[in-house]
C-alpha positions in Angstrom: 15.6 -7.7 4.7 12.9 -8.6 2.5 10.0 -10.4 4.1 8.3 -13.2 2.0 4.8 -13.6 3.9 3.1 -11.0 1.8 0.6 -11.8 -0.6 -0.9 -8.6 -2.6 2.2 -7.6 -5.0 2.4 -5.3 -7.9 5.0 -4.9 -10.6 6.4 -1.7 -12.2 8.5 -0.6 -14.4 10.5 2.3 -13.5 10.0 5.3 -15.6 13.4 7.7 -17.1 11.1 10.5 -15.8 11.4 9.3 -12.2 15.2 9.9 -12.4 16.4 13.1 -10.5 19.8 14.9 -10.9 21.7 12.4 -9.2 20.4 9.5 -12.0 18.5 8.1 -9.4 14.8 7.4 -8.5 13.6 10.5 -6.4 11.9 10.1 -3.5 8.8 11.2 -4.5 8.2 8.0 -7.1 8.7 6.1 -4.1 5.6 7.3 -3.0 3.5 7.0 -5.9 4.3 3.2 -6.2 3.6 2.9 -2.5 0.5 4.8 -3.8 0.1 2.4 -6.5 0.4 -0.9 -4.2 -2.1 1.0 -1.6 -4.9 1.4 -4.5 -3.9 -1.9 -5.6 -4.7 -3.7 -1.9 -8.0 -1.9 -2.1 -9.1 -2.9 -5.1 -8.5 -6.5 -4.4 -10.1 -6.2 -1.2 -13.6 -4.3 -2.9 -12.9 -1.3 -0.9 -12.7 0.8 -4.2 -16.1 -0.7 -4.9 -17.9 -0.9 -1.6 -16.4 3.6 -1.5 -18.5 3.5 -5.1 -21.7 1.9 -3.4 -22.2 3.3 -0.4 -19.6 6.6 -0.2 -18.0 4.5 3.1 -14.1 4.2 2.5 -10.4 5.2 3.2 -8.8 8.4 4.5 -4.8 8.4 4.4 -3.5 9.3 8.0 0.1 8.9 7.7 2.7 7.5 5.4 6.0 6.6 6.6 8.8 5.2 3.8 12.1 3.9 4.9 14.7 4.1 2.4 17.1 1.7 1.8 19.0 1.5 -1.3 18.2 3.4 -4.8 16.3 2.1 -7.9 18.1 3.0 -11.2 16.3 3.2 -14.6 16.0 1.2 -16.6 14.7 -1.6 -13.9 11.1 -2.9 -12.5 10.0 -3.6 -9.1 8.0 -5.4 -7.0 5.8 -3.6 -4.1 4.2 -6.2 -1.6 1.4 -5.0 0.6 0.1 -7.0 3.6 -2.2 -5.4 6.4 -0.4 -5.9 10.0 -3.1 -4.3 11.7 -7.0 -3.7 12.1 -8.6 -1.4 14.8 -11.9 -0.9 14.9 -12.1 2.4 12.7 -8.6 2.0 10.7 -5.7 -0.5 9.7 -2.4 -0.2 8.9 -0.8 -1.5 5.4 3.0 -2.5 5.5 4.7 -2.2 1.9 7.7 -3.4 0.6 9.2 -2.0 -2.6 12.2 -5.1 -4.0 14.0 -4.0 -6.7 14.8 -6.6 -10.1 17.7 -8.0 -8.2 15.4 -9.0 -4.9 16.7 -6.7 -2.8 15.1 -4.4 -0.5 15.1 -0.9 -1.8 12.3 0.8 1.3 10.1 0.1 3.7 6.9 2.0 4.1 4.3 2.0 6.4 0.4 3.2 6.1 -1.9 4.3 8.6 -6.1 4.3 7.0 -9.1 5.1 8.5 -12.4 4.4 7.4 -14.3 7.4 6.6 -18.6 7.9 6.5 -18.6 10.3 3.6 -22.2 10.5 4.0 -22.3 11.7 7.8 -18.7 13.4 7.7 -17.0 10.9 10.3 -15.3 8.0 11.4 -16.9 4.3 10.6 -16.2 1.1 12.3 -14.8 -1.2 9.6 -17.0 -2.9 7.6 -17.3 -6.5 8.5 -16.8 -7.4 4.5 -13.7 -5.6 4.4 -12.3 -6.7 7.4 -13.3 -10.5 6.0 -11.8 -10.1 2.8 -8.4 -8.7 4.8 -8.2 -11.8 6.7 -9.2 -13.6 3.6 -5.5 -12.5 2.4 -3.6 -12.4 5.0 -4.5 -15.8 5.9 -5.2 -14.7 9.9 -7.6 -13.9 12.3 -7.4 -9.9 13.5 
């Protein structure tokens, strides 16, 4: 069931050369949009930036997609981000990838942590990102 209380979406357009044998999206598109809405939630956030400035930013732990129903091309999509969680060295992004017709087509589920690329480690999350997160979500974590 879609959710509606995300607010960081993307549209696509799904590709012929994401088709498999079957004439349907493969699985691994599903992960480049999930990719896609990922990159876009950091971007709006200034993670990308604030990784630029001062080498601090993400490390993918784990990616977990749920599929639900196929996508077909021709078509577009939407893929809705919303952070559900923030620990003190990494969060957790919830996607949602809706197909042209609103329904839901998978779930996925992201686990980041923030990464010192300077010292090789771990960081606390930065108090601006976490700011801008709430910012967007619209909540206190």
């Amino acid at each position: 069931m879609q959710q509606h209380n995300f607010h960081v979406k993307l549209e696509l357009r799904i590709d012929w050369s994401e088709m498999d044998h079957f004439m349907h999206v493969n699985n691994v598109s599903f992960f480049k949009y999930i990719q896609a809405s990922r990159v876009n939630y950091w971007e709006r956030t200034g993670l990308t930036e604030m990784h630029k400035k001062n080498n601090i930013g993400p490390i993918l732990v784990s990616c977990k997609c749920d599929f639900k129903a196929p996508l077909f091309y021709p078509g577009t999509i939407t893929v809705q981000a919303k952070v559900d969680v923030i620990k003190n060295t990494s969060f957790c992004i919830h996607h949602q990838i809706i197909d042209h017709n609103g329904q839901l087509a998978a779930e996925a589920y992201d686990v980041i942590v923030m990464y010192d690329f300077n010292k090789n480690e771990k960081t606390a999350i930065p108090f601006e990102f976490r700011n801008e997160i709430e910012k967007i979500e619209g909540k206190i974590f």
